[in-house]
C-alpha positions as CSV (number, residue, x, y, z in Angstrom):
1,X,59.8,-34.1,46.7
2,X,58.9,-33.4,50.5
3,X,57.6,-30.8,52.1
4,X,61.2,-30.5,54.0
5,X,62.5,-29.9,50.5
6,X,60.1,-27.2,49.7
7,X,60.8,-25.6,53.0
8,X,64.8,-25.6,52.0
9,X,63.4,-23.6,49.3
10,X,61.4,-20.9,51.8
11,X,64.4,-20.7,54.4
12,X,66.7,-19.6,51.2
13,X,63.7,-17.2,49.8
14,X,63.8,-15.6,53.3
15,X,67.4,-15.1,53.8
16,X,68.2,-13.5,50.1
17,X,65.3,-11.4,49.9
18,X,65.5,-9.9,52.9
19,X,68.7,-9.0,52.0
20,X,68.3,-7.5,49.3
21,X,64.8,-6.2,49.0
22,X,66.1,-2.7,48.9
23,X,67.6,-3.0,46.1
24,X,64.9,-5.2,44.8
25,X,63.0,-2.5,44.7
26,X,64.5,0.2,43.7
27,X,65.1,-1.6,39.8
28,X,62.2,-0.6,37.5
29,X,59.7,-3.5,35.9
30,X,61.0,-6.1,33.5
31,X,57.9,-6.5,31.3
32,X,55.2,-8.4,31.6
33,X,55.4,-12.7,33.2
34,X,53.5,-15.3,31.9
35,X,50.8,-15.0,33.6
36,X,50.1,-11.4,32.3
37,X,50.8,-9.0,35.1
38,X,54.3,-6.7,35.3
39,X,57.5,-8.2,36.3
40,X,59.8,-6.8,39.1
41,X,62.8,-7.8,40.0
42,X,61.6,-9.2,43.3
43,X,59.5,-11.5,41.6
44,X,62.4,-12.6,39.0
45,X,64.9,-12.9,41.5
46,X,62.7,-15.4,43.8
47,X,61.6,-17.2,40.6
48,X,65.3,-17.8,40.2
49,X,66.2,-19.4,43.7
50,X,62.8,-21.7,43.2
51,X,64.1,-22.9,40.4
52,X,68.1,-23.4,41.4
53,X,66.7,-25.1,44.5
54,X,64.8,-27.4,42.3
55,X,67.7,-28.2,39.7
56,X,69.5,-29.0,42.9
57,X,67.5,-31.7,44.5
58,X,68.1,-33.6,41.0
59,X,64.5,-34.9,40.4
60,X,62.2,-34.3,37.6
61,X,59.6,-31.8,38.5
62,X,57.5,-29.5,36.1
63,X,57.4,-25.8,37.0
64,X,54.7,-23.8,36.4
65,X,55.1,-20.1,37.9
66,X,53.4,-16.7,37.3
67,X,56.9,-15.3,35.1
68,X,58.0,-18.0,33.3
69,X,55.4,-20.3,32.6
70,X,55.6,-23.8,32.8
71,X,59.4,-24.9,32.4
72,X,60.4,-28.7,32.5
73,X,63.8,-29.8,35.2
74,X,65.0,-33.4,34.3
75,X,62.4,-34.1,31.8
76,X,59.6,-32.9,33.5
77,X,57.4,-34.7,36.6
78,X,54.4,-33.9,39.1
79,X,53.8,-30.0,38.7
80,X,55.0,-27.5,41.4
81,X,53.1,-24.8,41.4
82,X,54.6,-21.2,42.2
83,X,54.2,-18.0,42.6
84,X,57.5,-15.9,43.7
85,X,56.2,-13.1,45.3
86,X,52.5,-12.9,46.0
87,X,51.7,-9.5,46.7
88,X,54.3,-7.6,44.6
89,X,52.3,-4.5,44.7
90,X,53.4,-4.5,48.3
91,X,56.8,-5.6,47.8
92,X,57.7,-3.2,45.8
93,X,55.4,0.0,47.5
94,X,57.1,-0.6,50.8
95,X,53.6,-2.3,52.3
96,X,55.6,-5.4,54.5
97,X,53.1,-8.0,53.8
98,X,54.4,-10.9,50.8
99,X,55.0,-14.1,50.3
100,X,55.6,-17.5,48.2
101,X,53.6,-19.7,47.7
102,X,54.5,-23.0,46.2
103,X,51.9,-25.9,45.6
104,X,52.9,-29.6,44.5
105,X,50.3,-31.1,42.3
106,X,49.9,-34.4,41.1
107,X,47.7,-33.8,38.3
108,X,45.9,-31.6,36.2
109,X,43.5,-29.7,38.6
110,X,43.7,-28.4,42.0
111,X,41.9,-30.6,43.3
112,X,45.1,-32.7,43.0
113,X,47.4,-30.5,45.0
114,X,49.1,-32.9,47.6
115,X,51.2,-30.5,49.4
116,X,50.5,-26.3,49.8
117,X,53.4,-23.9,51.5
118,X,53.5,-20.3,51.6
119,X,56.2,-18.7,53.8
120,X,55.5,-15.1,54.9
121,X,58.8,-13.6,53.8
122,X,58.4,-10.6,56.1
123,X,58.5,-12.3,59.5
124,X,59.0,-15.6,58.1
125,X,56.2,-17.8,59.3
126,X,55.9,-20.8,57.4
127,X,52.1,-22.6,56.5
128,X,52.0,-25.7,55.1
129,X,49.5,-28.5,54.7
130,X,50.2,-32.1,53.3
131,X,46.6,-33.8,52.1
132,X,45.1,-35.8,54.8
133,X,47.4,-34.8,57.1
134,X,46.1,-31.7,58.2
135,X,47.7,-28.2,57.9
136,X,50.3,-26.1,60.0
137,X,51.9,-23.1,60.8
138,X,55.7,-23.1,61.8
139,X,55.4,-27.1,62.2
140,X,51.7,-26.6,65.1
141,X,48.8,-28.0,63.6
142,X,45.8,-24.9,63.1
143,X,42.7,-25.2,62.7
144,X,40.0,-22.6,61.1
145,X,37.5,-20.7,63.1
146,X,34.6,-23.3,64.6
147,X,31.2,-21.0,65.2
148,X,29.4,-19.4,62.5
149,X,30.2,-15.5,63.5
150,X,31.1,-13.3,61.2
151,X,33.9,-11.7,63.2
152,X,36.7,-10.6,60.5
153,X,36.6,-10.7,56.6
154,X,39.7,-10.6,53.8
155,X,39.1,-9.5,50.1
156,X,41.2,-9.1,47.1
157,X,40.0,-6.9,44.5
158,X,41.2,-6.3,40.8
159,X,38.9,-3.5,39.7
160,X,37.5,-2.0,43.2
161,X,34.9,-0.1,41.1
162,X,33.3,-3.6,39.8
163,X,34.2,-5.8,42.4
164,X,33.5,-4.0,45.5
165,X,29.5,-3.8,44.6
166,X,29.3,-7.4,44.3
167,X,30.4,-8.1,47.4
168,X,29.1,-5.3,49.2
169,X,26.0,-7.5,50.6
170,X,28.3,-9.4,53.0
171,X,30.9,-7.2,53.3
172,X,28.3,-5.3,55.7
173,X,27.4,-7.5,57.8
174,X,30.9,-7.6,59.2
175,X,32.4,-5.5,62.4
176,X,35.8,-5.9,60.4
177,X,37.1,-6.2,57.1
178,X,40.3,-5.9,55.6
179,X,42.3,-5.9,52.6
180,X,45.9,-7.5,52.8
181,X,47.2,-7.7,49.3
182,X,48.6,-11.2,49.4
183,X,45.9,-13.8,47.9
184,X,48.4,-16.4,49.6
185,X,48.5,-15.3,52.8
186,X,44.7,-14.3,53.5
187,X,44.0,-17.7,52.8
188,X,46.8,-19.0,55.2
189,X,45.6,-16.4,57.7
190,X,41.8,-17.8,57.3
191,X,43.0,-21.4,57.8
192,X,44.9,-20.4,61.0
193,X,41.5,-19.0,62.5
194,X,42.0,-15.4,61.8
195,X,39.8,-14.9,59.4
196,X,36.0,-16.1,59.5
197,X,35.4,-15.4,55.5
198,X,38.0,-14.6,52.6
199,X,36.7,-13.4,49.0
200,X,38.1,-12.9,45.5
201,X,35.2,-11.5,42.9
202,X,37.2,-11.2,40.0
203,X,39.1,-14.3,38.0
204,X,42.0,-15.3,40.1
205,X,44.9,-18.1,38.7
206,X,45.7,-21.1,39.9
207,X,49.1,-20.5,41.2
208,X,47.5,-17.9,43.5
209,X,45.2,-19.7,45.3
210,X,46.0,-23.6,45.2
211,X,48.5,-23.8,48.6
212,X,46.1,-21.6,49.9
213,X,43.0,-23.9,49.1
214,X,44.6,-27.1,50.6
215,X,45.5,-25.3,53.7
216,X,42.0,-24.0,54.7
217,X,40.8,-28.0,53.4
218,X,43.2,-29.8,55.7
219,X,42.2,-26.9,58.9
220,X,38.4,-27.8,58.4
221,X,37.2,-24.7,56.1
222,X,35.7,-24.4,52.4
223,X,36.4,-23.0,48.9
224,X,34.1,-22.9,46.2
225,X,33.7,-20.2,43.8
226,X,31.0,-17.0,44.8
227,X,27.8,-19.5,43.3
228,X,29.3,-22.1,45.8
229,X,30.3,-24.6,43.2
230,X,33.5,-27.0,43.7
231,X,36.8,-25.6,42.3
232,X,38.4,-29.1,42.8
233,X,38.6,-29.3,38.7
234,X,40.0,-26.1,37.9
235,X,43.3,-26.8,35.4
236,X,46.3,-25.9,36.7
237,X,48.0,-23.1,34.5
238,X,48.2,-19.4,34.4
239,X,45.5,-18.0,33.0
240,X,42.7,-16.4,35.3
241,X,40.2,-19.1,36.0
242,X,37.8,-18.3,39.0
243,X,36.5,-16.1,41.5
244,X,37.0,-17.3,45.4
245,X,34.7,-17.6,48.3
246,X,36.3,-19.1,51.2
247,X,34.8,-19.6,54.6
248,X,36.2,-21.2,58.1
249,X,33.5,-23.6,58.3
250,X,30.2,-25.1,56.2
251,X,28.2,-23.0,58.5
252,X,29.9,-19.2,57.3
253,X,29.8,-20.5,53.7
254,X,26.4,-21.0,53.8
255,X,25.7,-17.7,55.5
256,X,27.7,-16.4,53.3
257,X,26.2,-17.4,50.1
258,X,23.0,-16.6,51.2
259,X,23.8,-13.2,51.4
260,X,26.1,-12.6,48.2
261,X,22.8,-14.0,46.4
């Protein structure tokens, strides 16, 4: 598997569910996925192409993904990483910011991820990085921001009311900061320059940030967790494993661990 085959994969994802994200969202929930948070049928029904498209390029592949779990094609292979929608709060509100992101992985960590994507399935841009290679958006190489100011700042937060205060400290010494709702894409948008620092507080899963980790790697940027230690060697699965501190450059993650602690 290629990246060209995963990006057969996102040109299929943005046809279909543009087409039918009305009625995507107008279906209620489906229960809870694997990895423990509600099902829509948005996130089932681009589960379901991922996994036709993989059945059809006749290879074995493992498939872990945030509603079904891990699931084994032709006996099972290198692990591909998914999840359908990231951002489904936004899918299904009306808020026109999700994506997929799919991550190959040969081995058992992140650290082993050898190929991230995530398609923006609104306008469709397309960000992919291949290890040692460097990353890309819509087939340009990008790179992260190079100085050390603190110019724009991306956070996700699970329980506003415990993860705000944590990161309060930096949050204020930025002119800008926003919340997008897409783990996936904040990361993409860091590693294309955009951002200068992205930051999860609470536990976040594998499948959420790995494409997203080897993109900002391959543009020049960082990821540790909020002490600053490597997440190279968290497993790949779907339970909630680590909080996120990303930065464009070594410079902003210092700054920006010096003032979270």
């Amino acid at each position: 598997m290629d990246i060209n085959d995963i990006r057969k994969i996102g040109d299929r994802l943005k046809k279909e569910i543009a087409l039918h994200l009305g009625e995507l969202r107008s279906h209620a929930s489906l229960g809870k996925g694997a990895g423990g948070d509600t099902t829509h049928p948005i996130d089932k029904r681009a589960e379901d192409i991922v996994y036709e498209e993989l059945v059809k390029l006749n290879g074995p592949v493992t498939l872990v993904s945030e509603e079904c779990g891990t699931r084994e094609i032709k006996g099972g292979g290198p692990r591909l990483l998914v999840d359908p929608i990231d951002g489904s709060r936004n899918a299904v509100s009306g808020i026109p910011l999700f994506s997929t992101s799919i991550a190959l992985i040969d081995g058992d960590t992140v650290g082993h991820t050898t190929i991230g994507y995530v398609v923006n399935l609104i306008n469709g841009d397309e960000f992919w990085a291949l290890k040692g290679k460097g990353s890309f958006l819509n087939g340009l190489p990008i790179r992260t921001q190079q100085d050390d100011a603190f110019r724009v700042l991306a956070y996700e937060a699970c329980t506003p009311g415990v993860d705000i205060p944590k990161i309060a400290p930096l949050m204020v010494q930025f002119n800008r900061v926003r919340c997008f709702g897409s783990t996936a894409l904040d990361m993409a948008f860091l590693a294309h320059g955009a951002l200068s620092v992205f930051m999860v507080p609470c536990l976040s899963r594998s499948f959420d940030f790995a494409s997203g980790y080897l993109l900002i790697k391959e543009a020049g940027g960082m990821v540790t967790d909020l002490d600053g230690k490597e997440i190279d060697g968290v497993e790949v699965s779907v339970d909630r494993s680590t909080p996120l501190l990303a930065s464009a450059n070594e410079k902003l993650h210092r700054k920006a661990l010096d003032a979270l602690n």
